[in-house]
C-alpha positions as CSV (number, residue, x, y, z in Angstrom):
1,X,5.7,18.6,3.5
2,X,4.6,15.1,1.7
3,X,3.6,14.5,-1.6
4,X,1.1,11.7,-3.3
5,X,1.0,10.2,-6.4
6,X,-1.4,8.2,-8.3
7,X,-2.5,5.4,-10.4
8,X,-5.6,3.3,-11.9
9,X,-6.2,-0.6,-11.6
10,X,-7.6,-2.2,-14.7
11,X,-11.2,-3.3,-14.5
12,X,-10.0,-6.9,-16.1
13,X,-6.7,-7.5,-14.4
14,X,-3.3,-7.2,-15.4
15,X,-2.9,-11.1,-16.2
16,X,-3.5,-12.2,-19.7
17,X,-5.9,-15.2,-19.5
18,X,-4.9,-18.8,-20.1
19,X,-0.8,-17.7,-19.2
20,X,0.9,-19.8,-17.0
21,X,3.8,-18.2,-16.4
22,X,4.6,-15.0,-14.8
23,X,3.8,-11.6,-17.3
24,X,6.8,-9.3,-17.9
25,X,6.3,-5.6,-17.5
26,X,5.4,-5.2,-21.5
27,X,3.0,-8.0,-21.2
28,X,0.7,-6.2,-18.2
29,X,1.1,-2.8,-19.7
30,X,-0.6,-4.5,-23.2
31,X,-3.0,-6.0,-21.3
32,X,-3.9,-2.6,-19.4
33,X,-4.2,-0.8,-22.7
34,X,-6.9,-3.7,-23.9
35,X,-9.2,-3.4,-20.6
36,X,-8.8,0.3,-19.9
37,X,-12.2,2.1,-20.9
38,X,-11.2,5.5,-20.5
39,X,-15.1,7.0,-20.6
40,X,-16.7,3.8,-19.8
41,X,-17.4,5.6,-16.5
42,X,-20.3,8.2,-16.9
43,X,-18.8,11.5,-15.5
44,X,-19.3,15.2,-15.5
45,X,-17.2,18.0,-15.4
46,X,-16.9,19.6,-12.3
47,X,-19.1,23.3,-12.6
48,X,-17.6,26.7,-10.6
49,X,-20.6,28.4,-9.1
50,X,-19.7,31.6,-7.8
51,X,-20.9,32.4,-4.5
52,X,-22.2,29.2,-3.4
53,X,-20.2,27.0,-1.7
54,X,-18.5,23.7,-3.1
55,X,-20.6,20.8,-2.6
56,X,-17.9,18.5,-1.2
57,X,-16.4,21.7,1.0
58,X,-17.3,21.4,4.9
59,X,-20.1,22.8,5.9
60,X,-18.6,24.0,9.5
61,X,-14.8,24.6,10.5
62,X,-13.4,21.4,11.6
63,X,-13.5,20.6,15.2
64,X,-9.8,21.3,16.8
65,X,-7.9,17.9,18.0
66,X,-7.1,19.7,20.8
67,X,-8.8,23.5,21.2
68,X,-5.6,26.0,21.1
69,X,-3.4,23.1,21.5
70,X,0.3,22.6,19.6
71,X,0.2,22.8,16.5
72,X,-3.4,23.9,15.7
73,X,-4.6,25.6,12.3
74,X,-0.7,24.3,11.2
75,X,0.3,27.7,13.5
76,X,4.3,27.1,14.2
77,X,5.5,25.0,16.9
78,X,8.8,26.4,18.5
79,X,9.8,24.3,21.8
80,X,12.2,25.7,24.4
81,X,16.0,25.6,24.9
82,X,15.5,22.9,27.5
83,X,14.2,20.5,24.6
84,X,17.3,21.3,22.5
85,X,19.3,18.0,22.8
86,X,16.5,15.6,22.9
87,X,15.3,17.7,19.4
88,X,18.8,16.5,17.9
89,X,18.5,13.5,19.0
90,X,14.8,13.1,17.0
91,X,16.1,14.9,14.1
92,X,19.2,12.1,14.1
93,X,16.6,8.9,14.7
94,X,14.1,10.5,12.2
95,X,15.0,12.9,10.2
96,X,12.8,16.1,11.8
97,X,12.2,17.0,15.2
98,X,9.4,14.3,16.8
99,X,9.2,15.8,20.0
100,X,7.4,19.1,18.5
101,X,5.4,16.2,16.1
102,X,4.6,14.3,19.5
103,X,3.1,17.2,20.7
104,X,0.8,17.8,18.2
105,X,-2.9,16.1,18.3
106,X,-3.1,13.9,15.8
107,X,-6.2,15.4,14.2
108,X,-5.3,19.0,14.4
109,X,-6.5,21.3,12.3
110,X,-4.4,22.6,9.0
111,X,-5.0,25.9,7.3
112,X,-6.9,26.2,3.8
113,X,-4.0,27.3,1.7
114,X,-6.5,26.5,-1.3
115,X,-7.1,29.9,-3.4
116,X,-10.1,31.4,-2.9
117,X,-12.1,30.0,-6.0
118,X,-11.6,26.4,-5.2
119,X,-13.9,26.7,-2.9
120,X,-16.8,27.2,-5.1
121,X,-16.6,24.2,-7.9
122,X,-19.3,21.6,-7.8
123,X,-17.9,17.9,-8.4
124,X,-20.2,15.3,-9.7
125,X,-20.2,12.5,-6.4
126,X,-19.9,9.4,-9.2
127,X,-16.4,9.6,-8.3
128,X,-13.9,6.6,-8.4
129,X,-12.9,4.5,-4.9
130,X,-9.6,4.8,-4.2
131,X,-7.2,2.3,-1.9
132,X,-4.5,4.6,-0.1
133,X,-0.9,3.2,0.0
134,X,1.5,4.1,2.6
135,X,4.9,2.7,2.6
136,X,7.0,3.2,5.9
137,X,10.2,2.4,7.0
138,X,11.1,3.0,10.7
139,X,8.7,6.3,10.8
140,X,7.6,8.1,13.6
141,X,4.5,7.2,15.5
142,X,2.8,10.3,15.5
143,X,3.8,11.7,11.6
144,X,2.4,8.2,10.4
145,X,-0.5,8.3,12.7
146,X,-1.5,11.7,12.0
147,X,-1.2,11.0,8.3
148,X,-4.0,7.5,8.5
149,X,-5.6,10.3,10.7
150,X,-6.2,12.9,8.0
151,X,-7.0,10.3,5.0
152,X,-10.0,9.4,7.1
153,X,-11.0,12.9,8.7
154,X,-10.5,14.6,4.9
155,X,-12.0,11.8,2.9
156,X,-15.3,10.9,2.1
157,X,-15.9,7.8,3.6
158,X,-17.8,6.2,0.6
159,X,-15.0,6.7,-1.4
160,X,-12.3,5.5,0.7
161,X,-12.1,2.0,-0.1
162,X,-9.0,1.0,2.7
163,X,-5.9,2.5,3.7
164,X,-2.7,-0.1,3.5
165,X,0.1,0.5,5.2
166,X,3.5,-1.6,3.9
167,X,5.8,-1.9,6.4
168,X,9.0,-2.2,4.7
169,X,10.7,-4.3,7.5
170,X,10.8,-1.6,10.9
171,X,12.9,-2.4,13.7
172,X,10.8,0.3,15.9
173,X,9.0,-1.4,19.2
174,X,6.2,1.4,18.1
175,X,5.3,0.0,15.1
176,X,5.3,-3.6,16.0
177,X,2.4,-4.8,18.3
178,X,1.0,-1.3,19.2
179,X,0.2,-0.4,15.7
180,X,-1.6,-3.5,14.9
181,X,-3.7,-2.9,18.2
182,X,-4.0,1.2,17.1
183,X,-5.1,0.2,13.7
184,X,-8.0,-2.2,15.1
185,X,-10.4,1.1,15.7
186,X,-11.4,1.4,12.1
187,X,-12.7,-2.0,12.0
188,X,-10.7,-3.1,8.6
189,X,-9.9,-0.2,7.0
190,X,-7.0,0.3,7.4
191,X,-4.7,-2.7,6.4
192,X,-0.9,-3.6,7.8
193,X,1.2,-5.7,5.9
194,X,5.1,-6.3,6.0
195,X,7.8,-6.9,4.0
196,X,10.2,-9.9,5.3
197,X,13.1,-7.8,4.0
198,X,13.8,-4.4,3.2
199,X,12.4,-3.9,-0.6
200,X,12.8,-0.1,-0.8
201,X,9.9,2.4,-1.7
202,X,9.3,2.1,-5.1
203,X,9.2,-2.0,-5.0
204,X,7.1,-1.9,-1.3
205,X,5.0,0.7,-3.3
206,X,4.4,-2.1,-6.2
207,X,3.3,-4.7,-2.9
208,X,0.9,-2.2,-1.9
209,X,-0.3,-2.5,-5.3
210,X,-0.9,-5.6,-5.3
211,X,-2.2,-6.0,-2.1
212,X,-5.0,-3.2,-2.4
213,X,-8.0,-5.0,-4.2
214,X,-11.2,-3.0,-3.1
215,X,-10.3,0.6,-4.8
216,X,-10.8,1.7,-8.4
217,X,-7.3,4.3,-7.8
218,X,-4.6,3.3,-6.0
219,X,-2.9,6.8,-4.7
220,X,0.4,6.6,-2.7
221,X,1.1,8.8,0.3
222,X,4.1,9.6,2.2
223,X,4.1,8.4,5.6
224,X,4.5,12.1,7.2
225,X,2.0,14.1,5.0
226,X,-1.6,16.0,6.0
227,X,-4.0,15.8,3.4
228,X,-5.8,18.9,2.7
229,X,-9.5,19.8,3.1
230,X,-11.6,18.9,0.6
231,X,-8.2,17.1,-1.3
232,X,-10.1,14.3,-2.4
233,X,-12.7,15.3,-5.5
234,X,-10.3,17.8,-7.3
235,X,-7.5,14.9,-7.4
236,X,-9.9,12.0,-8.5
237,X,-12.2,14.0,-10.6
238,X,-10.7,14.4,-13.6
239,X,-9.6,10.5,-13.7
240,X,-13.0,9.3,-13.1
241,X,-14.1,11.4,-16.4
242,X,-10.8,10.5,-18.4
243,X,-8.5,7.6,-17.0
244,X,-5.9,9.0,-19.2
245,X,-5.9,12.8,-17.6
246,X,-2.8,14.5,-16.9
247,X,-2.2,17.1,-14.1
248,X,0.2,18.4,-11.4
249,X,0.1,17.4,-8.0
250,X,-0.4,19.9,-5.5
251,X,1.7,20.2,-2.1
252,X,0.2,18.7,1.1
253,X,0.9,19.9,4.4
């Protein structure tokens, strides 16, 4: 399981004009009060149409990464005895057993654990851009592929401003040249950067901050986390009506 959180760039930036030196914490949160608009952004509220599909749910099943392969439709993956000490040995390296993950396409289908009415609400499509963070420390290759993987399968692409991925100073081979060549297939969209020292997640989270510039939202992922079909207009939604809206966070595979 992963989680995500969010949070909203101001329109004006966080610097207060004409200061030389660097704002404190107090200073940028004053400054985000002054330039947030909350309804400056024209937005409806999302309308439940019984019997008639969502208009941002898919209009056919998603194509299998692999038909009936591992892991498909997030059915369980149980490997044999005869994988039993190379599973402790991923679970020791990782934290959870990356043989069973490396088995798994990388754009495998999930299951629609949504209830049944979610289906049916219509979302105006003035929605906010959004700049996806992902901090990573040492992660597996295929949990943080298949992560990028479902952000851009699950997201509408004219929404998805860029994914950027912090590296919070690896050691792993995998994510050293290979990922910068993997990465090179969405042609700028998804952005590496890396810390020169190990920083921790919340402040690697705060350097993705700053270096996402393109969306309205910044949301933060995990690095092992599926997002969920149709995840994206729900979440965003009621922030691009109300900047200051409040809800829960919902579980992602």
């Amino acid at each position: 399981m992963g989680s995500f959180h969010f949070c909203l760039l101001p329109p004006g930036g966080a610097n207060p004009q004409g200061q030389e030196q660097q704002p404190n914490q107090k200073q940028v949160i004053q400054q985000q009060y002054v330039t947030f608009r909350p309804q400056s952004h024209a937005y409806n509220s999302p309308v439940l149409k019984q019997g008639i599909l969502g208009n941002f749910e898919p209009k056919e099943p998603e194509p299998p990464g692999v038909p009936n392969g591992p892991g498909e439709g997030a059915k369980p993956f149980v490997l044999g005895p005869e994988y039993k000490d190379s599973i402790q040995a991923s679970i020791k390296e990782f934290g959870f057993n990356m043989v069973a993950s490396d088995m798994i396409s990388l754009d495998r289908t999930i299951s629609d654990i949504r209830h049944e009415e979610c289906k049916y609400w219509h979302y105006d499509d003035r929605l906010l851009t959004s700049s996806v963070i992902i901090v990573f420390h040492n992660e597996g290759w295929s949990t943080l592929m298949r992560t990028v993987h479902s952000v851009i399968k699950r997201t509408p692409r004219r929404y998805l401003a860029e994914i950027v991925l912090i590296d919070d100073f690896s050691n792993k081979v995998h994510l050293k040249e290979r990922l910068e060549e993997y990465i090179k297939q969405w042609n700028g969209l998804v952005k590496l950067f890396r810390n020169d020292k190990r920083e921790g997640l919340i402040q690697a989270r705060s350097i993705g901050a700053k270096k996402a510039t393109i969306g309205q939202v910044l949301i933060y992922l995990d690095a092992h986390c599926e997002v969920g079909i149709n995840w994206y207009a729900p979440l965003i939604g009621p922030i691009s009506k109300d900047r200051y809206a409040h809800f829960l966070t919902a579980s992602l595979e």
